[in-house]
C-alpha positions as a Python dict, from the first residue, in 0.01 Angstrom:
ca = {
    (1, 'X'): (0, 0, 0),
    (2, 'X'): (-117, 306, 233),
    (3, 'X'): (38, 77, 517),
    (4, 'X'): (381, -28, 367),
    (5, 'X'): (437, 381, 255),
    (6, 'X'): (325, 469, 672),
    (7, 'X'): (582, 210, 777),
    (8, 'X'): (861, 320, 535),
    (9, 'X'): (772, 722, 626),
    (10, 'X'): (818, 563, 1015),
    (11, 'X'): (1173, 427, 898),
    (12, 'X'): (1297, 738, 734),
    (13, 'X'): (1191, 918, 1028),
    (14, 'X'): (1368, 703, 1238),
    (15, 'X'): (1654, 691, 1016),
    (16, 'X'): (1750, 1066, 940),
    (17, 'X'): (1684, 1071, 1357),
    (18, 'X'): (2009, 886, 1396),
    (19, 'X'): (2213, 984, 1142),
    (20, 'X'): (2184, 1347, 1280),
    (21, 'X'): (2271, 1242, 1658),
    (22, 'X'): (2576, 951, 1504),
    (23, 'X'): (2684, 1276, 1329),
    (24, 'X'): (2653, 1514, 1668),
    (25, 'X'): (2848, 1239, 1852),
    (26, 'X'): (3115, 1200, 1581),
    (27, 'X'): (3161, 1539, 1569),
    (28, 'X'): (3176, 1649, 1931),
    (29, 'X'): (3435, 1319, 1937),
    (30, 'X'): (3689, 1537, 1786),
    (31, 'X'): (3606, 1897, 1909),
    (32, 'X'): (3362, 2030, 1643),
    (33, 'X'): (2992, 2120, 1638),
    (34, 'X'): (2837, 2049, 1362),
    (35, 'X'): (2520, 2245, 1354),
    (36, 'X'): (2847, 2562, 1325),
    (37, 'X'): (2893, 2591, 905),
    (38, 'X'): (3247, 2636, 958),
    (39, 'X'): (3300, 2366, 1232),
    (40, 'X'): (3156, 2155, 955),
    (41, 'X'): (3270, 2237, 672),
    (42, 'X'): (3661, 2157, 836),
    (43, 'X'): (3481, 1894, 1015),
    (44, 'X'): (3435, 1672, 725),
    (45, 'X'): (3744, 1790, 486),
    (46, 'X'): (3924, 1483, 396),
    (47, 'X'): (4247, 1664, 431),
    (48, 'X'): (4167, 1782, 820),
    (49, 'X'): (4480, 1566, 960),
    (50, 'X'): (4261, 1545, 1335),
    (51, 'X'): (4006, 1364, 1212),
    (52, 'X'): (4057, 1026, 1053),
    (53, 'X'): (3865, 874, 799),
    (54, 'X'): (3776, 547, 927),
    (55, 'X'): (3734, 420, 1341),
    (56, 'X'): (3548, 405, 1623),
    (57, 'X'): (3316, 671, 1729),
    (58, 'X'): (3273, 403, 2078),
    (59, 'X'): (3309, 103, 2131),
    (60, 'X'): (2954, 4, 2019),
    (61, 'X'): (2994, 190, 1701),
    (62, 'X'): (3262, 203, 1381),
    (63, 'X'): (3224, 498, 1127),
    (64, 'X'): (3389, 569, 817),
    (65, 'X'): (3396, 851, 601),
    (66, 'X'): (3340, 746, 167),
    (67, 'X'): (3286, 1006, -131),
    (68, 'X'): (3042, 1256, 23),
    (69, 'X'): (2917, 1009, 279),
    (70, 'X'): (2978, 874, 631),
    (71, 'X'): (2938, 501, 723),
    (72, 'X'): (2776, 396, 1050),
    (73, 'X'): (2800, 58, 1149),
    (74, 'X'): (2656, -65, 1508),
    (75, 'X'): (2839, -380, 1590),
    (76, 'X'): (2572, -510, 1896),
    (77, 'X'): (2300, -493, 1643),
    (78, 'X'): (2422, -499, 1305),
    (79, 'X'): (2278, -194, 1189),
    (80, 'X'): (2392, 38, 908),
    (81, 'X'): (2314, 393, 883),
    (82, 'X'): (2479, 628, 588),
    (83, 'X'): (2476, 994, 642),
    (84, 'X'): (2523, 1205, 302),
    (85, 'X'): (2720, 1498, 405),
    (86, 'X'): (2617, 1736, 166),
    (87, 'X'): (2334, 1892, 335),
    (88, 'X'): (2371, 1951, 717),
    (89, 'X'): (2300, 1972, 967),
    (90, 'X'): (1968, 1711, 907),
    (91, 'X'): (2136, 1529, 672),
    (92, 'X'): (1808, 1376, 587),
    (93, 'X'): (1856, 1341, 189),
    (94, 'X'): (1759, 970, 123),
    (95, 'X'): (1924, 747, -85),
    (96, 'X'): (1726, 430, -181),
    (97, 'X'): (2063, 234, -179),
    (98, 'X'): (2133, 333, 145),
    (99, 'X'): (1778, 331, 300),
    (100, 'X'): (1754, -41, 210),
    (101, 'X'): (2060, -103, 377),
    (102, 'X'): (1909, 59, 671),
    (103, 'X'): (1596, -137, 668),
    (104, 'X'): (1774, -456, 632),
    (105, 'X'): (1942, -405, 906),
    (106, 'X'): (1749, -277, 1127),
    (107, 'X'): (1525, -537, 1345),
    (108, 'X'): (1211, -356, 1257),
    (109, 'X'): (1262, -346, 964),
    (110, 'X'): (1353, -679, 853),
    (111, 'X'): (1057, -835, 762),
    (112, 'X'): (902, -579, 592),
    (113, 'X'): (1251, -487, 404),
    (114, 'X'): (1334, -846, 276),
    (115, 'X'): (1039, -842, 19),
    (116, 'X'): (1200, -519, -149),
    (117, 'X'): (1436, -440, -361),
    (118, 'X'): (1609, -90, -320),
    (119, 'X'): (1447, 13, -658),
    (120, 'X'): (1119, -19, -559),
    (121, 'X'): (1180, 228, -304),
    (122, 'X'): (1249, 464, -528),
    (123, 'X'): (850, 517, -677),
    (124, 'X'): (762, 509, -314),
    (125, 'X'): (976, 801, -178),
    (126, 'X'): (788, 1000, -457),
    (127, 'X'): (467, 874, -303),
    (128, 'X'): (589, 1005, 35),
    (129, 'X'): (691, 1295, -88),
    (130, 'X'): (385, 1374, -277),
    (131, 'X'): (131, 1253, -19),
    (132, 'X'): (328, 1495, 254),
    (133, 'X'): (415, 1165, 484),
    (134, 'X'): (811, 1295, 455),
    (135, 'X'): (954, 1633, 348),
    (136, 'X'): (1243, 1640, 50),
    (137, 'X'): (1562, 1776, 176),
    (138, 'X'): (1838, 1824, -75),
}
């Protein structure tokens, strides 16, 4: 078990990595910097008329903005990475849903992710957050 929670604490690392630099990128697409509250804040308003809620960040890489989340999608590799806006600028809040996503998609990942189901991450965040292998952000 001690080795599946190391890999999964790997994956989260890896995970709330990218969804903070898709997030920079996006951002600094359309003139805002996220790590300023009020750049933010208008940043992600569904009503702000410059940016639009669904397209390309490149060429490599489709986003789309969803409830209080922001879709990733990396079309070379198939990967899927959801960033939960509520909590910036680490936007590092996991969601099991999304996390399993994640590790399906993400070569790595795949093997290890296939015997899962995204509830039985759920008891093993709490291990990772009580053993101290990943730190809660809400």
């Amino acid at each position: 078990m001690r080795t599946s929670l190391e890999i999964l604490a790997k994956a989260i690392s890896e995970y709330r990595a990218e969804g903070t630099e898709l997030m920079k990128r996006l951002g600094n697409k359309f003139g805002y910097d996220i790590f300023v509250n009020e750049q933010y804040e208008e940043f992600v308003t569904k009503s702000n008329p410059k940016v639009p809620r669904k397209g390309k960040l490149s060429e490599r890489v489709n986003y789309a903005f969803h409830g209080g989340e922001c879709h990733f999608h990396k079309k070379k590799t198939q990967q899927n990475i959801e960033v939960i806006l509520s909590n910036p600028p680490k936007f590092g809040k996991i969601d099991a849903w999304f996390l399993k996503s994640y590790l399906d998609s993400t070569e790595e990942y795949k093997e290890y992710s296939e015997k899962l189901d995204w509830q039985d991450l759920k008891p093993m965040l709490i291990e990772l957050y009580r053993a101290g292998f990943i730190k809660e952000v809400k």
